[in-house]
Every structure is written in structure tokens, then in C-alpha cells.
N, C-alpha and C positions, 0 to 999 in steps of 0.2 A: 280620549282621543290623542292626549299626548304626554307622552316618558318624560318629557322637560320642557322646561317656555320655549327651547327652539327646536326641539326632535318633536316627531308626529310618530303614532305608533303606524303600523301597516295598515293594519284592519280594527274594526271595532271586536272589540275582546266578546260583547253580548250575540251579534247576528254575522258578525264574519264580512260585513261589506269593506268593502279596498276605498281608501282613501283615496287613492289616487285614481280615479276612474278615465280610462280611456287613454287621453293625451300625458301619458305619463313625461313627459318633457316642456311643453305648456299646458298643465294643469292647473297649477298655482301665481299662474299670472293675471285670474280675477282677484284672487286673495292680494295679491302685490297690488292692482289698484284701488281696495277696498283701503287699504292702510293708507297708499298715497293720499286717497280723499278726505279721509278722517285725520293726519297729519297737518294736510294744507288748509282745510275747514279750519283748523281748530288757531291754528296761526294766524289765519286772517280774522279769528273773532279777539284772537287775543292781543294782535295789532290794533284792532279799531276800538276794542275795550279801553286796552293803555292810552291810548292816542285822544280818545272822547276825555277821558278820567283826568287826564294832565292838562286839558287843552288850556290857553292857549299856549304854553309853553311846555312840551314834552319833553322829558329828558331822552334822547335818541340812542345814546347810548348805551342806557337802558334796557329802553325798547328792542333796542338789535341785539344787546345782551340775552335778556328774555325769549327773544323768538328762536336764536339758536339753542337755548337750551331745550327749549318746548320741539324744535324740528328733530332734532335729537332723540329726546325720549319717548315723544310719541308713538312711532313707530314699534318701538323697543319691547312698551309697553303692550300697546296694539297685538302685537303677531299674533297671537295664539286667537285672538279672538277674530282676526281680519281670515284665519283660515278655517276655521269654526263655522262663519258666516260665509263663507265664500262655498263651503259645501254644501250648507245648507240652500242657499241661493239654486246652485246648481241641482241636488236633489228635488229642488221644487219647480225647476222649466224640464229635467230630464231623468222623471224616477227609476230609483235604481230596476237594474236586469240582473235575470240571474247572472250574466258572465261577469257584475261586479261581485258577486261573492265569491267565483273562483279562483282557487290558487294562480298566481302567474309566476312563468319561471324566471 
């Protein structure tokens, strides 16, 4: 599904279906809030993790050190898989039609 962590191929190389189905200009903005949610999840367990783990005295510093680095790479890390998931999402409320297999100009 994709040539690099941030290019996506057009189609799948095996059955020929278009990634990009339909709204080709908001297409990929389930995938953009699938990564928001899995970013900010993962911040907020890793806030109340540090924050429980030090209590009562947490170093903040720290902690706001740590959380920007985590809001950071999460995402980073995420993409490929936040748009993997986001087709497959969509493939399962709206299975593919033949007009996702044909070429578009």
C-alpha cells in the first residue's frame, strides 16, 4: 500500500483498487483523525501513567518534556498505519464498486 512511511501507492499492485476512493480531496481526513486519536490517547495515558508513578511530587518538567516528545512522534510513527486503517474502516461501511478499480484521469 505504500512506496515510503509518507507516499501511498495509487492502487493496490494485486486487484487494482484506488486508494483514494471517491472524495479524492477529503478522503484522508478519517485517517488524519484516526492518528489525532491515537496521539492524544496515548498522551493522556502517558500523562496520568507519569503523574500516578511520581505522585506526590511529579517532576513537570519532565512530564511536559515527555509529552511533547510523545505528541511529536506519535503521529510520525502512526501515518502509515492511521491510513491502512482508515481504508479498511471505509472498505467495511462502503465496499468497494467496480468504478474504484478504474483508471482516473
Amino acid at each position: 500500500m505504500l512506496r515510503s512511511w509518507f507516499k501511498l501507492q495509487e492502487r493496490c499492485a494485486g486487484c487494482g483498487l484506488s486508494f483514494e476512493r471517491d472524495e479524492r480531496e477529503e478522503y484522508w481526513l478519517g485517517a488524519f483523525v484516526l492518528n489525532f486519536i491515537v496521539t492524544e490517547g496515548g498522551f493522556a495515558a502517558l500523562l496520568g501513567t507519569l503523574i500516578y508513578a511520581t505522585w506526590p511530587d511529579p517532576p513537570w518538567v519532565s512530564i511536559v518534556a515527555a509529552g511533547a516528545v510523545q505528541t511529536i512522534l506519535t503521529p510520525i510513527a502512526f501515518y502509515p498505519f492511521s491510513k491502512s486503517l482508515w481504508l479498511a474502516v471505509d472498505l467495511l461501511f462502503r465496499p468497494a464498486k467496480a468504478s474504484d478499480y478504474e483508471p482516473r484521469d
